[in-house]
Legacy VTK file of the C-alpha trace (Angstrom):
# vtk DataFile Version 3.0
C-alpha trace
ASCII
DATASET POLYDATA
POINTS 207 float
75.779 74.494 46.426
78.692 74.510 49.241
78.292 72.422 52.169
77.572 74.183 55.426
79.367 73.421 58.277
77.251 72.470 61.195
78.060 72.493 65.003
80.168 75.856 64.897
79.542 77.642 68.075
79.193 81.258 68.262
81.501 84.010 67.332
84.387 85.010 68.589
85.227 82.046 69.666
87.872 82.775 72.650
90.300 80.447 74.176
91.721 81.706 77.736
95.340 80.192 78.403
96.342 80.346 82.073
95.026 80.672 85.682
92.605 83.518 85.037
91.142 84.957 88.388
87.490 84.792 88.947
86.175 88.603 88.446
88.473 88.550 85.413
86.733 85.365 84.296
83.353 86.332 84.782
84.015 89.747 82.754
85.027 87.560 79.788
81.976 85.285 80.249
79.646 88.016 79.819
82.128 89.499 76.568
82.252 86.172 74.485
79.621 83.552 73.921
82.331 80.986 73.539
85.504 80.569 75.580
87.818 77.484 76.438
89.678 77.729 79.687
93.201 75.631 79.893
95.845 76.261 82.324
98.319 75.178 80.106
98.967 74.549 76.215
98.927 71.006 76.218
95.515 70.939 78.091
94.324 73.701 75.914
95.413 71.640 72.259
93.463 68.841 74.432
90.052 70.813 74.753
90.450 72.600 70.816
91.864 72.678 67.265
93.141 76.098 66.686
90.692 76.109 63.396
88.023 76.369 65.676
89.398 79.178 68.214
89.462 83.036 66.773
91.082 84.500 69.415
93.546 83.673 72.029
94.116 85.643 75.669
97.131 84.740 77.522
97.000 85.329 81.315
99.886 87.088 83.798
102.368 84.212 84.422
102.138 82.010 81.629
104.973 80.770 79.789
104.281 77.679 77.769
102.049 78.754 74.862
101.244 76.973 71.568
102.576 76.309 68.593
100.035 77.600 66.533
100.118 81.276 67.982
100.531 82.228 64.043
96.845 81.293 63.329
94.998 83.512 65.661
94.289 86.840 67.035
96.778 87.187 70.446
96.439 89.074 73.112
98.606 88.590 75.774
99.166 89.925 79.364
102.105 87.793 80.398
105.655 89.139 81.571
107.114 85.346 81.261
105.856 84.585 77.623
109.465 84.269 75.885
108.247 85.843 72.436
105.003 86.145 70.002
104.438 86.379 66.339
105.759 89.715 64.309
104.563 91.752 61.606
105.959 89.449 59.311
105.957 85.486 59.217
109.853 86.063 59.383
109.879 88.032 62.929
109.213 87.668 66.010
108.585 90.165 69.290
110.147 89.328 72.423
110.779 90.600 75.636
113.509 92.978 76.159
115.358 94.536 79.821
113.436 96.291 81.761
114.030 99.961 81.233
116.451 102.152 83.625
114.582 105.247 82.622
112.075 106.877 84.488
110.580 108.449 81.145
107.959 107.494 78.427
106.167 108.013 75.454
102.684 107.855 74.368
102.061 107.610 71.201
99.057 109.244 69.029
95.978 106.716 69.755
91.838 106.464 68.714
90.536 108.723 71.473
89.272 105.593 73.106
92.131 104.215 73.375
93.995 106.884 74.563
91.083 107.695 77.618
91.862 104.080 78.668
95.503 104.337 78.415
94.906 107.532 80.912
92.930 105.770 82.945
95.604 102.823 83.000
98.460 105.849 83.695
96.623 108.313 85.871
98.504 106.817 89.077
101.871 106.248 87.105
104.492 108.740 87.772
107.291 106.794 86.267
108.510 103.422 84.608
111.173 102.653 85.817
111.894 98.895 85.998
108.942 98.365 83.287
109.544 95.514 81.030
110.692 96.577 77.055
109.038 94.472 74.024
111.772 94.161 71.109
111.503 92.632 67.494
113.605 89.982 65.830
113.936 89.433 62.281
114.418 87.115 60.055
117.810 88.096 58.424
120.994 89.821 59.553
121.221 91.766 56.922
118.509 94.668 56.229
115.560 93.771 53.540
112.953 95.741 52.524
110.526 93.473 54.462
112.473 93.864 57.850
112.111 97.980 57.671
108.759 97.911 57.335
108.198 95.151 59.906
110.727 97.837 62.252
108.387 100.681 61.024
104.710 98.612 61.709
106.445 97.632 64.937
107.584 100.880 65.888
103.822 102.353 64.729
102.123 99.832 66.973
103.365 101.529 70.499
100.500 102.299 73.246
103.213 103.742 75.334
106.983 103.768 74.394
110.249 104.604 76.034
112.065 108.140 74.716
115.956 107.023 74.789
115.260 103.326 73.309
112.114 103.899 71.325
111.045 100.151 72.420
107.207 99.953 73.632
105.951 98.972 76.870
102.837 97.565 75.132
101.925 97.131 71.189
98.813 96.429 69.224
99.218 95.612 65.611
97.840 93.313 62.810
99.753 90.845 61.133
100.829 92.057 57.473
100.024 88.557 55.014
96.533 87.490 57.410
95.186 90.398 59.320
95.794 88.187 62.090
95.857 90.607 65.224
98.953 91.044 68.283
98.988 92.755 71.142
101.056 92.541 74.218
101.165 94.188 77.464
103.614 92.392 79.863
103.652 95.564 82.537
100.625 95.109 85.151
99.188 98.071 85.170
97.233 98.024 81.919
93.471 96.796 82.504
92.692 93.638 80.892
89.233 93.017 79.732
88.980 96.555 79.122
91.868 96.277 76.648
90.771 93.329 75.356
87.269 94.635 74.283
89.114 97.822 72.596
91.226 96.128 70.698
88.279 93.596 69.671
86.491 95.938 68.281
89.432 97.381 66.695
90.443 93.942 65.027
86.416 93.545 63.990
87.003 96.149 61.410
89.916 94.462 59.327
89.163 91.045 60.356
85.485 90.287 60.309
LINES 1 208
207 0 1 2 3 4 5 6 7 8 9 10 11 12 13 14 15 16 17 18 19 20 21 22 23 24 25 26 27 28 29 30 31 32 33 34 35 36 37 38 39 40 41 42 43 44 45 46 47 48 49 50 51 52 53 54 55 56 57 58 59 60 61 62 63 64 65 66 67 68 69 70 71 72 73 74 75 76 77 78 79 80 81 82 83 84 85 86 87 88 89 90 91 92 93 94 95 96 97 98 99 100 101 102 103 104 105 106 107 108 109 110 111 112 113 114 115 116 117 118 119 120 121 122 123 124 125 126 127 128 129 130 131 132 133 134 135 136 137 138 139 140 141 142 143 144 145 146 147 148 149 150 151 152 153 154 155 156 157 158 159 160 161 162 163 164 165 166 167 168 169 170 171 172 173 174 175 176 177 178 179 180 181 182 183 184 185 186 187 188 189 190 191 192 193 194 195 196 197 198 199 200 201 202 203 204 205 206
């Protein structure tokens, strides 16, 4: 017989890094039954080990964030993080220029996704000066693992722009863990409503 592990709190188990406002706050209080709240990573490896956190939620303005982004479900909302996990263990995304275009994209989404993404849009006319998200990989020279990290990249646009083809926001699962990303580093994009989306999204693949 296996041991069972005792004092596990309740899933998902959420931890909130940055200076969350307090409507925002109380939206995720009422979503998960247990959340950590740090301002910072080093207070935030204080209050948990990352073994015991399933999901973490970056806030607007943060730019320290842990090392152990690679073990977790990310969702992040900040324009000043410098880069998150990739597809692949060997990439990374990043943050690109903002675009000079006043043109996008959006991609085919699950129709409740897309009804958000209108509702997000619907006083949008153009984004122009929106910030880019780019991918890095892990060699200069092309593998077979960097195109399809390109391709899953590419795949995981919410909304995109025509003359670069670099998102404004992605939303993808890690290839080797399942392990969820998703960035949105322009304001206008609703956060807990995002966040429960892609949630439930993530729920499917990843338990």
């Amino acid at each position: 017989m296996g041991n069972n592990v005792s004092g596990r709190r309740p899933l998902p188990r959420v931890a909130l890094l940055g200076k969350f406002n307090e409507p925002i706050l109380e939206q995720y209080e009422k979503l998960f039954p247990t959340i950590w709240l740090a301002k910072n990573a080093d207070e935030l490896d204080m209050l948990v080990h990352y073994n015991e956190v399933d999901l973490l939620i970056i806030d607007k303005g943060v730019e320290e964030i842990p090392k152990w982004l690679d073990k977790v479900h990310v969702i992040c909302f900040s324009s000043e993080t410098p880069r998150l996990p990739g597809p692949n263990s060997s990439n990374r995304i990043y943050l690109a220029d903002v675009t000079e275009t006043e043109e996008y994209v959006l991609p085919n989404l699950p129709l409740s996704w897309n009804r958000r993404r209108e509702a997000d849009l619907a006083n949008v006319s153009n984004v122009k000066g929106w910030i880019q998200i780019d991918i890095r990989v892990g060699s200069y020279t092309s593998t077979s693992q960097d195109m399809e990290s390109r391709k899953d990249f590419s795949e995981s646009s919410i909304i995109s722009n025509p003359h670069t083809s670099l998102p404004f926001a992605v939303a993808f699962s890690r290839n080797e863990n399942n392990l969820g990303i998703a960035w949105f580093p322009n304001s206008v994009f609703s956060q807990t409503a995002w966040v429960e989306l892609i949630i439930m999204s993530w729920a499917k693949i990843d338990p």
